[in-house]
C-alpha positions in Angstrom: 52.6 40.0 42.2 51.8 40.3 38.4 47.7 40.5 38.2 46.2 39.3 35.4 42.6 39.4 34.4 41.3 38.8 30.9 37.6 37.5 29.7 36.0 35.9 26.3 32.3 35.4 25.3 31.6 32.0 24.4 28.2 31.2 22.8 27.3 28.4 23.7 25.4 26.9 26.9 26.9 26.8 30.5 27.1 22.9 31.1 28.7 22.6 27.6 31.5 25.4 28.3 31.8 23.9 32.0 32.0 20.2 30.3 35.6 21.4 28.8 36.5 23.6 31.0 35.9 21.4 34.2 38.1 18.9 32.5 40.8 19.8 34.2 43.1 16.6 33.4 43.1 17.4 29.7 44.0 21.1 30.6 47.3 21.1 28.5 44.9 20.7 25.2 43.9 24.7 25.9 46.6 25.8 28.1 49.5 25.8 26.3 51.8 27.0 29.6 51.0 23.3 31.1 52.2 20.6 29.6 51.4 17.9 31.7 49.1 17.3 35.1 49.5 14.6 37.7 46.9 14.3 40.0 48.0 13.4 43.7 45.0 13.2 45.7 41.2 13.8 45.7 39.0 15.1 48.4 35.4 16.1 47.3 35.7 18.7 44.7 39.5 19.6 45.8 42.3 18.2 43.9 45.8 18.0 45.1 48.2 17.8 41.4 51.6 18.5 40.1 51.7 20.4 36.9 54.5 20.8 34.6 54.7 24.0 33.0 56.7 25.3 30.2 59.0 27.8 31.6 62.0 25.5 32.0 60.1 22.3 32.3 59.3 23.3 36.2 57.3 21.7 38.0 54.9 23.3 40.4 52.1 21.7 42.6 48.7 23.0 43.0 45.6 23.3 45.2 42.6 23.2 42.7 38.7 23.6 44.3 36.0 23.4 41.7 32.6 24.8 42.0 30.3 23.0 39.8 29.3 25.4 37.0 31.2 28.8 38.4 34.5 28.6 39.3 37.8 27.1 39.1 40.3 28.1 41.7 44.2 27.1 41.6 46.6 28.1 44.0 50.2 26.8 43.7 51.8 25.8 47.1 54.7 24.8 45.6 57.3 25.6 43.1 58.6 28.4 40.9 55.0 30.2 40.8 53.5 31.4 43.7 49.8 32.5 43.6 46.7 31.8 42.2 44.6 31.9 38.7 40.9 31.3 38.9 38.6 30.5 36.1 34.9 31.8 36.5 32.1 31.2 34.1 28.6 34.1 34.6 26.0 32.7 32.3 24.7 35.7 30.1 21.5 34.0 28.6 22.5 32.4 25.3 25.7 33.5 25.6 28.7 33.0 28.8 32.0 34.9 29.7 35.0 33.1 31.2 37.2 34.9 32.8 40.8 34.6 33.8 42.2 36.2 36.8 45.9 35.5 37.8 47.4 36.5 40.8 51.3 35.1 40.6 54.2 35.9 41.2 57.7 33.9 40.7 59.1 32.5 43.8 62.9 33.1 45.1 65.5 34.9 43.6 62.8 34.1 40.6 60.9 36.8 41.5 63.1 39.8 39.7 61.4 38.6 36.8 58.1 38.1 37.5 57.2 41.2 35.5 58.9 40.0 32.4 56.8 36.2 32.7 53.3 38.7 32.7 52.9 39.5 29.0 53.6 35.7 28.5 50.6 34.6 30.7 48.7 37.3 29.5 49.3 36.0 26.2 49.1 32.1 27.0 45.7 33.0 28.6 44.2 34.6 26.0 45.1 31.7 23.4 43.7 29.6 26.1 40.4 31.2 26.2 40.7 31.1 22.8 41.0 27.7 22.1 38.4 26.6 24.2 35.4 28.9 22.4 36.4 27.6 19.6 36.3 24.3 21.3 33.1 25.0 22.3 31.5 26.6 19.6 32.3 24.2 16.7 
């Protein structure tokens, strides 16, 4: 598994930051790695979606629970990636971190390279988290 973890300070107030970030339909605005998401099903605050990523146009299909103002937490059950990334917002005062943690791996005879694929989530995450402070902040 290739473990990612990666944070930004964003100053701005919780509910603002959570207002984008809980967005999670408009997630290929920040997330440059997804380029389009199809919700399947609802159930309280679990979603059941397809996503389309960029490696190879795959598609991959995901688990996602949100707790209101903390934590998002995506778990593909389907597709090239197999594992988790889970966004998690600690209010600091006048100031927040998100944080990124990814837990993945490539699935199948896909999984030889699943070290190579790290430095570009690493990277994709980062310009995420960068994208949506300055989201945020301006």
């Amino acid at each position: 598994m290739a473990e990612i973890k990666t944070s930004i300070t964003i100053n701005s107030s919780q509910e603002k930051i959570w207002s984008v970030i809980s967005d999670i339909d408009n997630e290929p605005k920040s997330w440059k790695g997804t380029k389009e998401v199809k919700n399947i099903s609802r159930d309280g605050n679990t979603i059941s979606r397809e996503i389309t990523i960029a490696f190879r146009d795959q598609k991959c299909l995901q688990e996602v629970t949100i707790t209101p103002n903390e934590t998002i937490h995506a778990i593909f059950t389907k597709g090239v990636i197999v594992g988790e990334k889970i966004l998690t917002l600690k209010n600091n005062g006048d100031s927040c971190e998100l944080e990124a943690v990814w837990d993945v791996k490539l699935s199948g005879m896909m999984g030889m390279f699943t070290g190579m694929i790290k430095k570009h989530i690493k990277s994709g995450t980062e310009q995420a988290l960068q994208a949506i402070k300055k989201e945020v902040e301006n």
